[in-house]
C-alpha positions in Angstrom: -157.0 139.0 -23.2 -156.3 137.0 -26.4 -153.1 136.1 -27.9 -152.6 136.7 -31.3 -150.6 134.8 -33.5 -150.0 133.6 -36.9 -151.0 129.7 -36.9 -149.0 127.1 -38.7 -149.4 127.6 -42.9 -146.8 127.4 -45.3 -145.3 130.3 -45.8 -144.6 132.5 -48.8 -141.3 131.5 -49.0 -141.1 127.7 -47.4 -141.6 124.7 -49.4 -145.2 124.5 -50.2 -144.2 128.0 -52.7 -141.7 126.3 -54.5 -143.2 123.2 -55.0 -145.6 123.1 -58.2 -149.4 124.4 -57.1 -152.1 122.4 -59.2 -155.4 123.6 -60.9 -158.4 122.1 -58.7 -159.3 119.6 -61.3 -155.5 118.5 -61.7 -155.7 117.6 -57.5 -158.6 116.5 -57.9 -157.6 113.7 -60.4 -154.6 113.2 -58.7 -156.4 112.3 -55.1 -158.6 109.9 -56.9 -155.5 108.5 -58.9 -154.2 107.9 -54.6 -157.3 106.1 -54.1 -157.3 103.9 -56.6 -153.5 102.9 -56.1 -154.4 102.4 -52.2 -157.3 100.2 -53.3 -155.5 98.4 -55.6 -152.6 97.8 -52.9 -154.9 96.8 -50.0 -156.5 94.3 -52.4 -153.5 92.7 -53.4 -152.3 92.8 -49.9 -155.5 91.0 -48.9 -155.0 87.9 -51.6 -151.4 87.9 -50.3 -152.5 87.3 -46.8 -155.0 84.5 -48.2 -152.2 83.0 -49.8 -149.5 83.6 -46.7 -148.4 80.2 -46.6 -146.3 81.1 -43.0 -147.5 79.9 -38.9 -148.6 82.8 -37.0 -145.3 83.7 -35.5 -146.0 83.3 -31.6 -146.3 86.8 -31.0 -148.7 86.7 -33.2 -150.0 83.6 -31.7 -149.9 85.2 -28.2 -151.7 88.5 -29.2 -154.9 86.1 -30.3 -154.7 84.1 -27.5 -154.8 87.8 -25.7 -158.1 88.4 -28.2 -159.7 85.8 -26.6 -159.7 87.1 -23.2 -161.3 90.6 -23.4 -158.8 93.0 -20.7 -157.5 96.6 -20.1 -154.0 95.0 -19.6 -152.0 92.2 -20.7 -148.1 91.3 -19.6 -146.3 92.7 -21.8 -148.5 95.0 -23.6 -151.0 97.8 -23.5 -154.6 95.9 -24.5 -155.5 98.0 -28.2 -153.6 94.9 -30.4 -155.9 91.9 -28.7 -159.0 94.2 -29.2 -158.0 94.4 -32.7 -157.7 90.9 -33.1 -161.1 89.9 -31.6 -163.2 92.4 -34.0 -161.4 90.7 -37.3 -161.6 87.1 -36.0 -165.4 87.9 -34.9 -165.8 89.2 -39.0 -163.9 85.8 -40.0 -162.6 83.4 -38.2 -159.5 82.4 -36.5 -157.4 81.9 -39.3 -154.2 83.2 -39.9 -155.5 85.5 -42.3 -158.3 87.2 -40.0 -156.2 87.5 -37.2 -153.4 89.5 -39.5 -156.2 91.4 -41.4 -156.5 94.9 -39.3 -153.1 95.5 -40.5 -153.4 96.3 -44.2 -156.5 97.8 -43.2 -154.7 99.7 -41.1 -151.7 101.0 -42.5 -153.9 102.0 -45.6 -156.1 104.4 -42.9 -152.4 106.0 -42.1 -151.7 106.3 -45.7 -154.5 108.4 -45.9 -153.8 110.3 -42.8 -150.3 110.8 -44.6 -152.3 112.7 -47.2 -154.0 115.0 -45.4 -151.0 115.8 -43.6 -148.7 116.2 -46.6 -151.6 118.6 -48.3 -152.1 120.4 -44.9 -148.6 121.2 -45.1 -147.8 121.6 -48.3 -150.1 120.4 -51.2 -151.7 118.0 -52.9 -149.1 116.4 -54.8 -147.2 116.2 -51.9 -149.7 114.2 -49.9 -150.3 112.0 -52.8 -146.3 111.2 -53.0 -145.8 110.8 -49.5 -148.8 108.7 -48.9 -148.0 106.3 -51.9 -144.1 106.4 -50.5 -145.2 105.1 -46.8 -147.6 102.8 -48.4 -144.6 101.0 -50.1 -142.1 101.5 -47.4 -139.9 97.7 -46.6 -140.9 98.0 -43.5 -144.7 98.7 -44.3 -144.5 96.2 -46.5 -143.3 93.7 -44.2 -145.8 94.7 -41.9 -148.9 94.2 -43.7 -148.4 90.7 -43.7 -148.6 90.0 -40.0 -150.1 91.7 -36.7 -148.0 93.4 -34.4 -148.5 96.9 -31.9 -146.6 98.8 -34.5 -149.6 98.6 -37.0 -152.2 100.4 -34.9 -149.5 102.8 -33.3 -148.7 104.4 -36.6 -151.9 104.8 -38.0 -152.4 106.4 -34.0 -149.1 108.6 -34.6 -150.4 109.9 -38.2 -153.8 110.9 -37.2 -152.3 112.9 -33.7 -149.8 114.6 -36.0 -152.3 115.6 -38.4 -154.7 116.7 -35.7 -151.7 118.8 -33.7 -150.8 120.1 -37.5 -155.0 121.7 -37.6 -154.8 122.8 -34.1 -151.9 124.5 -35.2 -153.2 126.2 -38.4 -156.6 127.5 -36.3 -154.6 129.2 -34.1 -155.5 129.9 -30.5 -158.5 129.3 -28.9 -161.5 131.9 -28.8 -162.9 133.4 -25.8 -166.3 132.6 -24.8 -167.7 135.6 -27.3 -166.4 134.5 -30.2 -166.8 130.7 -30.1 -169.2 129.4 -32.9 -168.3 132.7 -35.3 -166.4 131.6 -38.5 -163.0 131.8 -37.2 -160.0 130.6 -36.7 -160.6 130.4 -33.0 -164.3 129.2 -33.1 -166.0 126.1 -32.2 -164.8 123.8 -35.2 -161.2 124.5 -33.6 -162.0 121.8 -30.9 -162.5 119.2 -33.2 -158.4 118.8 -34.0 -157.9 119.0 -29.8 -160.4 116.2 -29.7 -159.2 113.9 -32.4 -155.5 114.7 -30.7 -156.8 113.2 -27.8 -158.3 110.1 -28.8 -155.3 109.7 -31.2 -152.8 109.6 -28.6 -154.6 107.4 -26.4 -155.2 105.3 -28.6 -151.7 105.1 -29.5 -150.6 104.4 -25.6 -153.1 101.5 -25.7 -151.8 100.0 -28.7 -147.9 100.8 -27.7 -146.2 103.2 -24.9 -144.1 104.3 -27.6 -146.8 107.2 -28.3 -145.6 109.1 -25.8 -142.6 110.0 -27.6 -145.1 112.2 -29.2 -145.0 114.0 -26.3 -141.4 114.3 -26.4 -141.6 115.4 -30.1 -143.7 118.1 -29.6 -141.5 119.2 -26.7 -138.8 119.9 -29.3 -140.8 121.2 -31.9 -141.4 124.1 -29.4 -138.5 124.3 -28.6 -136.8 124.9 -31.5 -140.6 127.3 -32.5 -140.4 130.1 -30.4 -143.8 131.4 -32.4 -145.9 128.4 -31.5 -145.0 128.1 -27.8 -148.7 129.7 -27.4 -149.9 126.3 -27.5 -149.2 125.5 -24.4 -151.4 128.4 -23.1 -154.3 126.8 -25.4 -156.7 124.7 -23.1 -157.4 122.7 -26.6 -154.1 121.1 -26.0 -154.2 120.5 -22.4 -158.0 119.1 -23.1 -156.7 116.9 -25.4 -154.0 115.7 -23.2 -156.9 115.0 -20.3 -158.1 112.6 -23.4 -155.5 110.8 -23.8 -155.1 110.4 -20.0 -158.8 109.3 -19.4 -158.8 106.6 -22.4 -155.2 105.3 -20.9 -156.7 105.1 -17.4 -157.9 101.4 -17.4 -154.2 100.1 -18.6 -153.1 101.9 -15.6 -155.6 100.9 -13.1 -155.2 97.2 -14.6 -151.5 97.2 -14.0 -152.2 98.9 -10.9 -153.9 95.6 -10.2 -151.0 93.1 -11.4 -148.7 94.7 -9.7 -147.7 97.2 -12.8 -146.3 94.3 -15.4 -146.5 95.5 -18.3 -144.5 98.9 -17.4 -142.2 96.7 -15.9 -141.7 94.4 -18.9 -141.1 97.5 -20.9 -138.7 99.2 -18.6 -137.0 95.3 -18.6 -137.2 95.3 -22.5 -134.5 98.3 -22.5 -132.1 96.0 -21.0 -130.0 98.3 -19.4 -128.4 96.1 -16.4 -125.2 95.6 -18.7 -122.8 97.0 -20.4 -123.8 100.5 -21.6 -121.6 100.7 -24.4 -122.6 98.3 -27.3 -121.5 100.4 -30.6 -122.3 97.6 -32.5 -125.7 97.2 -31.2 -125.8 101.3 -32.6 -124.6 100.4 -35.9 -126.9 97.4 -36.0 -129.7 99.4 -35.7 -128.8 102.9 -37.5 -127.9 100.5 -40.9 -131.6 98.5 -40.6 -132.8 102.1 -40.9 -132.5 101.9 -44.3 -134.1 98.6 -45.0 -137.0 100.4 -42.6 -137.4 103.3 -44.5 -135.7 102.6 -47.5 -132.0 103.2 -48.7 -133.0 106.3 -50.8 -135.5 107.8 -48.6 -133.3 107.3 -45.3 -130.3 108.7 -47.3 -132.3 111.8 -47.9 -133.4 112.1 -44.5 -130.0 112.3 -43.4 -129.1 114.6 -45.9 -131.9 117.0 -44.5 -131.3 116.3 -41.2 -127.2 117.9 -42.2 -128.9 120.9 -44.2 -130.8 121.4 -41.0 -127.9 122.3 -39.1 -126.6 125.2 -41.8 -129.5 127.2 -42.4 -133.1 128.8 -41.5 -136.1 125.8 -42.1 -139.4 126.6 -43.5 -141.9 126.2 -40.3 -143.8 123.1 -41.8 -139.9 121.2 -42.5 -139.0 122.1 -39.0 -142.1 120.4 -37.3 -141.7 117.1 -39.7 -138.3 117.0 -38.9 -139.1 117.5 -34.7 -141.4 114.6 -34.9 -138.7 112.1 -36.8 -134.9 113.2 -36.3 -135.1 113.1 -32.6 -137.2 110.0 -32.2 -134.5 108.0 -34.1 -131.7 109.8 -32.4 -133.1 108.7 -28.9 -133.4 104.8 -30.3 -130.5 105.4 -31.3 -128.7 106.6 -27.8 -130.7 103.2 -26.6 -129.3 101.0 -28.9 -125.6 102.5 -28.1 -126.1 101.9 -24.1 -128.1 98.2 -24.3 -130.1 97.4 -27.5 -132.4 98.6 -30.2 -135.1 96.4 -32.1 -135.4 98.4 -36.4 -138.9 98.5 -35.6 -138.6 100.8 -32.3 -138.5 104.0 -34.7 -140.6 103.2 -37.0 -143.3 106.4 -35.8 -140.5 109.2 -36.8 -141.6 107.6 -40.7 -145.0 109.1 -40.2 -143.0 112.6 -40.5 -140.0 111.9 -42.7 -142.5 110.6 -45.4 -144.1 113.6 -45.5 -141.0 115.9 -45.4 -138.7 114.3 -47.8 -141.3 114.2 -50.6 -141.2 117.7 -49.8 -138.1 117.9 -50.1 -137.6 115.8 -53.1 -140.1 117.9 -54.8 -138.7 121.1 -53.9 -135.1 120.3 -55.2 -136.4 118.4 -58.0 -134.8 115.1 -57.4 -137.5 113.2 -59.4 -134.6 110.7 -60.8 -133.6 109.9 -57.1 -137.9 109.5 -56.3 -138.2 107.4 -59.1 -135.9 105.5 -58.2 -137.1 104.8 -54.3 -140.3 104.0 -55.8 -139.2 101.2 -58.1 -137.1 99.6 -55.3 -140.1 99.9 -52.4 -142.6 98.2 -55.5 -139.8 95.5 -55.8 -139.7 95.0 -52.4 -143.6 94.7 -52.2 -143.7 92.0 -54.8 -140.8 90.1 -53.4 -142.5 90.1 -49.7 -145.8 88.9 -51.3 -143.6 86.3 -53.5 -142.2 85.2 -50.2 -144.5 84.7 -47.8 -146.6 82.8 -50.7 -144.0 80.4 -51.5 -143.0 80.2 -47.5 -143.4 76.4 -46.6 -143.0 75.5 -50.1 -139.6 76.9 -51.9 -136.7 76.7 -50.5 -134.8 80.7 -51.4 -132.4 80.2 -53.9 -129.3 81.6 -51.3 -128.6 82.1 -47.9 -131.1 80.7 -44.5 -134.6 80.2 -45.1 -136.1 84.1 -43.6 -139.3 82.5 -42.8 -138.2 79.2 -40.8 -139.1 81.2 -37.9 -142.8 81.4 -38.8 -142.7 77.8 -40.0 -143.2 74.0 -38.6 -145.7 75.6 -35.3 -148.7 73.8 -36.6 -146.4 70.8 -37.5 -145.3 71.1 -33.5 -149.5 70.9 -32.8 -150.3 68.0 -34.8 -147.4 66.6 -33.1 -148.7 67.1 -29.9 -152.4 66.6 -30.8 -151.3 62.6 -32.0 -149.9 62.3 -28.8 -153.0 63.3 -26.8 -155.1 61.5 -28.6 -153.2 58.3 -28.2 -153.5 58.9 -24.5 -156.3 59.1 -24.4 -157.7 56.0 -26.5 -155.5 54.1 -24.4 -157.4 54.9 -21.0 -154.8 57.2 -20.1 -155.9 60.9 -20.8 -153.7 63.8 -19.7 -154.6 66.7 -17.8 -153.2 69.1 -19.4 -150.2 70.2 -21.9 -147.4 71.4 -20.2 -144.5 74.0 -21.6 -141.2 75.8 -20.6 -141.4 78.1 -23.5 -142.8 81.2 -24.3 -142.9 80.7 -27.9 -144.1 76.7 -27.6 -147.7 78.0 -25.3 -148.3 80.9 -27.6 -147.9 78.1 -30.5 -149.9 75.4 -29.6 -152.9 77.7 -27.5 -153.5 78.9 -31.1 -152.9 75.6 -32.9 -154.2 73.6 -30.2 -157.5 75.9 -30.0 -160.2 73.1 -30.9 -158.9 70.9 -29.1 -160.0 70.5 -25.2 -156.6 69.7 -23.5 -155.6 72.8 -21.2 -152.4 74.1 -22.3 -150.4 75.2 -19.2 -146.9 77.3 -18.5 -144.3 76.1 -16.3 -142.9 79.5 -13.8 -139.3 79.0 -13.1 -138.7 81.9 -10.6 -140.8 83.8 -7.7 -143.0 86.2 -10.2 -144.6 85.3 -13.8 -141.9 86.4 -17.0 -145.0 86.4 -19.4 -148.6 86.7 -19.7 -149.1 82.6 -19.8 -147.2 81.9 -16.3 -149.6 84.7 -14.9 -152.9 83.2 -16.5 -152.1 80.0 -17.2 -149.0 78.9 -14.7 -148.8 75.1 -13.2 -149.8 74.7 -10.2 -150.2 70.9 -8.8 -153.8 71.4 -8.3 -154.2 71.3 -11.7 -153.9 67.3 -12.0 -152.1 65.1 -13.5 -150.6 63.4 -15.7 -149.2 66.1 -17.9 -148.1 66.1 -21.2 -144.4 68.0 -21.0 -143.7 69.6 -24.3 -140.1 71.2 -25.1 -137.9 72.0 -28.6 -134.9 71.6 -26.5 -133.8 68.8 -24.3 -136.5 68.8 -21.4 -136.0 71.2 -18.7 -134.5 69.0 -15.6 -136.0 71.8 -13.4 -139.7 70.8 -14.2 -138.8 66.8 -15.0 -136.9 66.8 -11.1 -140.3 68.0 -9.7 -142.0 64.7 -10.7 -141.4 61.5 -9.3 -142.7 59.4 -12.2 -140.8 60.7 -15.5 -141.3 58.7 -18.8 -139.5 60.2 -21.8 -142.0 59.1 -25.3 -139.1 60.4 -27.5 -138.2 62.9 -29.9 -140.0 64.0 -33.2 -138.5 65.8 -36.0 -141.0 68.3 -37.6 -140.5 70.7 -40.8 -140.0 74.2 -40.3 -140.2 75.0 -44.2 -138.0 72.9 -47.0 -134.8 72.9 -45.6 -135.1 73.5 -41.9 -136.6 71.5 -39.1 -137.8 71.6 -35.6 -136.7 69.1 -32.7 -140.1 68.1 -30.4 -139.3 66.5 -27.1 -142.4 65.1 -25.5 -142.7 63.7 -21.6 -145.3 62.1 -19.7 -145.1 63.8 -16.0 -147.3 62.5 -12.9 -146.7 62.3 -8.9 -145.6 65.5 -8.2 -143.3 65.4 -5.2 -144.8 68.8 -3.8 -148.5 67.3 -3.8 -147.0 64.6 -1.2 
């Protein structure tokens, strides 16, 4: 026996009433005026990464190395962001700027997605808003000028939500009689259970923070008595069976190495401490609003408050399911251990969406305005930056890109050396680091060069993805080539009986700031006696 229901529109009285409904051709000039402005901003986002005058950062560095070796699995993430990587390096090149490209690419597919959300929802003016206002978020904007898990997981989150929001609006599923008839139940309504599926697994192979989807859509029925048919629609469990089968080989390859990455992310929570840090809260609750934006995160709030005095309109509820709640949870993290800004970004997908709405419906176009001129000020002073990185010193305060500055400087540094070596008669092995950072660095830098670069494993069990590929072992020959920005590690320089120290050299990290190399020529390790 079916169950009927109503499925997820906007109702006569929610927001998409009182917001103001456009002839066709007015939407219709309106999505192609959204086009054009997304063009225009993925092209100048484009010349800004040509002109990005910032290192890969080594997370950066480290997610290309990861490109190069094709896997299911990696340390310390799920394998979506190196697959990423090795398609735009295979179009161009390893440069910086093809191994950052996906992500303009990609946030201006979840801009779109954005759209069709925000006109599913409500109508066409609102998706146009609320995909321009993501499109210009800080935190987007930041974003677009390097690679990171993030990008792919919110273009992920957007197109599950708008999937979920269509399996909604279709209703339940037919029986077997009426599948393929012209309705709300037919075949056509498997599509949205489909694209759910790949959406989310996608998501859990570019970050495991998509399954706080899951959790969002927990509360969203929750607090929606009248959609809890859903989870008596097979399209949802089918699309859940998705998502499982495409996460499947992550799983079975940490099954096989002895489950890292889940244990890197359970250590990334950092709760062995203390499990009150209220600063560590307020840290992360005030970056919020560089994230999303003062005005826009202000609003959000605001809703969030009217939320708790009175009845919502069905489509504000589900928006605000899939954002309040994710950032309150971050939030409860960052209170009992720690909290990077970034860790929320996904409840943004929603809260774009829903305080256009919003803004719309209460007519705050002064307030709108005024977000947008501040996220296009922020966009030209990101793209300002990171072209003058490595060449202008900022006119107050630290230099924000000296972390992403001076690693090439640290290769050529390294490079000399091994050349010297080796015109002299006495080539090393291999490069040798204590660092994280330093490998990710100089594999990248270091790339057309054929010294080996090696990581040095303090304890029992690999910390990163190099001391599990790429650890020292004494097999591997020698001399070695120690590399270190600090003073050398005594616990890798004691393990060699022959230690020769070739100095320090003093590379820039941008116009004001420097980095310290430390360079030592290792051989006769005393375990190999």
């Amino acid at each position: 026996m079916r169950h009927e229901t109503k499925p997820l529109l906007p109702s006569e009285t929610g927001p998409a009433s009182s917001t103001t409904r456009l002839a066709p051709a007015a939407g219709a000039a309106l999505v192609r005026a959204l086009f054009l402005a997304l063009v225009a901003l993925l092209a100048v986002r484009l010349v800004a990464l040509y002109l990005n005058g910032t290192d890969l950062f080594f997370d950066e560095a480290q997610y290309w190395f990861w490109s190069t070796e094709p896997a299911f699995g990696y340390y310390s993430k799920p394998p979506l962001i190196a697959w990423l990587i090795g398609a735009t390096t295979a179009l161009c090149g390893d440069g910086e700027m093809c191994v950052r490209l996906a992500s303009p690419v990609l946030h201006t597919l979840t801009a779109l997605a954005i759209f069709w959300l925000g006109r599913a929802l409500y109508d066409a003016s609102v998706g146009v808003l609320a995909a321009l206002a993501y499109a210009t978020l800080p935190g987007v904007s930041v974003s677009a000028g390097i690679i990171s898990t993030d990008v792919p997981l919110l273009a992920a989150w957007a197109v599950a939500l708008a999937a979920l929001v269509e399996l909604l609006r279709t209703g339940p599923a037919a029986s077997a009689a009426t599948v393929g008839q012209a309705s709300p139940g037919g075949a056509s309504s498997w599509q949205p259970s489909l694209a759910l599926g790949v959406a989310l697994g996608l998501g859990l192979n570019a970050k495991y923070a998509m399954a706080w989807f899951v959790m969002c859509l927990a509360v969203y029925l929750v607090a929606t008595p009248t959609s809890r048919w859903l989870l008596r629609d097979s399209r949802l469990w089918a699309a859940l069976a998705v998502a499982a089968l495409l996460i499947a080989p992550n799983i079975a390859w940490n099954s096989a190495n002895a489950f890292a990455t889940f244990s890197h992310t359970a250590d990334n929570a950092k709760w062995g401490g203390s499990l009150v840090n209220p600063g560590k809260a307020a840290e992360f609750f005030a970056a919020q609003f560089g994230v999303f934006g003062p005005i826009l995160f202000g609003a959000l709030l605001v809703i969030g408050w009217r939320a708790t005095k009175g009845r919502l309109a069905e489509a504000d509820r589900l928006l605000l399911c899939f954002s309040v709640p994710l950032i309150a949870v971050i939030l409860a993290q960052a209170f009992v251990s720690r909290a990077h800004a970034n860790w929320a970004a996904p409840a943004y997908v929603a809260a774009s969406v829903l305080v256009v709405a919003t803004m719309l419906r209460d007519r705050a176009f002064g307030w709108m305005r005024a977000s947008f001129a501040v996220h296009l000020a922020v966009v030209a002073l990101v793209i300002a930056g990171t072209t003058l990185a490595g060449r202008a010193s900022p006119p107050f305060g630290p230099d924000p890109f000296a972390r992403t500055l001076g690693w090439r400087n640290v290769a050529e540094v390294v490079q000399m050396e091994v050349e010297r070596a080796r015109k002299a008669g006495e080539p090393y092995a291999a490069v040798l680091t204590d660092d994280r950072p330093v490998t990710a660095a100089l594999l990248y830098y270091l790339r057309t060069s054929a010294i080996p670069v090696l990581a040095w494993q303090a304890g029992p069990y690999p910390t990163d993805h190099f001391q599990m590929t790429r650890g020292y072992a004494p097999a591997r020959g020698a001399p070695l080539l120690l590399v270190s920005l600090g003073s050398p590690n005594e616990a890798v320089t004691g393990r060699f009986a022959a230690v020769a120290r070739l100095g320090e050299h003093t590379v820039a990290a941008g116009p004001s700031t420097s980095r310290t190399v430390h360079l030592v020529r290792l051989s006769a390790d005393r375990q190999t006696r």
